[in-house]
N, C-alpha and C positions, 0 to 999 in steps of 0.2 A: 849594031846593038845586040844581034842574033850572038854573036860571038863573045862576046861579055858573059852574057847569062851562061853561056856553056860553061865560059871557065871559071865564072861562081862554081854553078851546079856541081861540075867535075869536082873542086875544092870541097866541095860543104858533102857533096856524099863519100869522097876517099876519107874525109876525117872521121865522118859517120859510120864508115866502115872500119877504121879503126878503133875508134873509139866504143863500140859496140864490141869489141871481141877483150875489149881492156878493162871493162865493165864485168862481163864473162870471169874475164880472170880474177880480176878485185873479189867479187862477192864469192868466185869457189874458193879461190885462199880464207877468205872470211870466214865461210862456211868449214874450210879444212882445220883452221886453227882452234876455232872454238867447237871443234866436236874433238880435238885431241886434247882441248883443254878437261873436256867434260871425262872423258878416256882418263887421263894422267891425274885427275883430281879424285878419282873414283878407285884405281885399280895401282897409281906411287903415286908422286910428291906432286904437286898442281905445278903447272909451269910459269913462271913470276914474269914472264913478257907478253903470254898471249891473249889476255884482255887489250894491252894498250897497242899490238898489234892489229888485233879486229876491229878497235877503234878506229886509227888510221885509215884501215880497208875501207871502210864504214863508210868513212869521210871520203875517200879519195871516189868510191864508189857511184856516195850519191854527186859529187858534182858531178863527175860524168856522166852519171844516170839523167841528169837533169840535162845535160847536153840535147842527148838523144831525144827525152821528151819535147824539147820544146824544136828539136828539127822535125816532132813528128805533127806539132801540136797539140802536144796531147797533155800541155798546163789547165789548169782551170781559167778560164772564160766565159765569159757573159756576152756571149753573142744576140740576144733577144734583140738590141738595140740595131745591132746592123744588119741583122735581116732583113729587117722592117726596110732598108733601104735597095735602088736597082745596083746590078752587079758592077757599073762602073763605080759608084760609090764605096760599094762595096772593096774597090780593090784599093781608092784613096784610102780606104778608114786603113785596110793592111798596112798600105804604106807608111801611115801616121804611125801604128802601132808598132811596126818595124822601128821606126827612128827610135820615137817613144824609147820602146825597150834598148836601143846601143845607145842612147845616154844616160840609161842605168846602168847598162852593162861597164860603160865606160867608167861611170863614176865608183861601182863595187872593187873594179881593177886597181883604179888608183889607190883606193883604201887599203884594199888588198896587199896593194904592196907595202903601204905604208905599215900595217900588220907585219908582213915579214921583215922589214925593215928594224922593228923595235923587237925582233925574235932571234936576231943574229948570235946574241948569246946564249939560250935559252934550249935546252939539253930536255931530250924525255929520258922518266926516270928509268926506266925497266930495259929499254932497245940501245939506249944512249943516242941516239936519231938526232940530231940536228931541228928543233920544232918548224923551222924555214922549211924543209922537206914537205914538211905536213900541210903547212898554210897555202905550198905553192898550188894546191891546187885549186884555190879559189880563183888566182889572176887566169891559168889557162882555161879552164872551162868556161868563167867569162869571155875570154876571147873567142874560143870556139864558136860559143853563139853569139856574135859579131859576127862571124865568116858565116853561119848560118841564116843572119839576118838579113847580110848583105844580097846571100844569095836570093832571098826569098824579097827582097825591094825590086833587085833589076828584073825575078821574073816577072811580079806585080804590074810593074810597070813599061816591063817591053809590053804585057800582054794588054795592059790600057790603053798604052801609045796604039798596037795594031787593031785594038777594035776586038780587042777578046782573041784572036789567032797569034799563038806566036809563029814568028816566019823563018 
């Protein structure tokens, strides 16, 4: 079982570490294009893509921001209620809460796609981008935290199974 969790973990932190530097990059282009916007609107002509550019950033930004948060836990939660409980419970409720969330996650995916599905023709005006581009990032950051969740059920649960030590 020792081995399982490993090769979660190893998965859910190499994405985490990728994804953490791809977030870096999102928000400094964000930040590069709308301070050259402000530049070019101020000193010639305003540049006609770099609003719907930042927006993009924006977007692709926060779902992966939202990656990271919730591998770090650091979504809003209402833990008052499980405290109140001892730490084996405590790891059941994670568990629950694990699932709980990958059949959200599942279900936003599916929609997601079904979004870019009905996007196929659908052109941004200024970049000429394909909008599928845009939307895809909803299905993989959902997935991401699947591989995140997963990891975080087998550790839960090797660590219940052994009595609070993993082995």
């Amino acid at each position: 079982m020792s081995r399982v969790v490993q090769i979660f973990d190893l998965l859910s932190e190499s994405i985490d570490w990728l994804v953490t530097r791809l977030v870096f990059i999102l928000i400094a282009g964000m930040v590069l294009v709308t301070t050259s916007q402000v530049v070019f609107r101020v000193f010639f002509t305003a540049l006609s893509w770099s609003e719907e550019l930042s927006r993009y950033l924006l977007v692709w930004g926060t779902f992966f921001g939202a990656t990271m948060a919730y591998k770090r836990g650091n979504h809003i939660a209402l833990t008052f209620v499980v405290e109140a409980f001892g730490s084996k419970m405590k790891k059941i409720f994670s568990i629950i809460i694990y699932i709980l969330s990958m059949i959200f996650f599942g279900y936003v995916i599916y929609y997601g796609w079904q979004m870019i599905k009905m996007q196929v023709f659908q052109i941004s005006p200024a970049l000429s981008l394909p909008m599928q581009y845009v939307y895809l990032s909803i299905p993989i950051s959902l997935f991401i935290m699947i591989i995140h969740a997963l990891a975080g059920i087998t550790k839960e649960f090797t660590d219940l199974v052994n009595g609070g030590e993993l082995k």
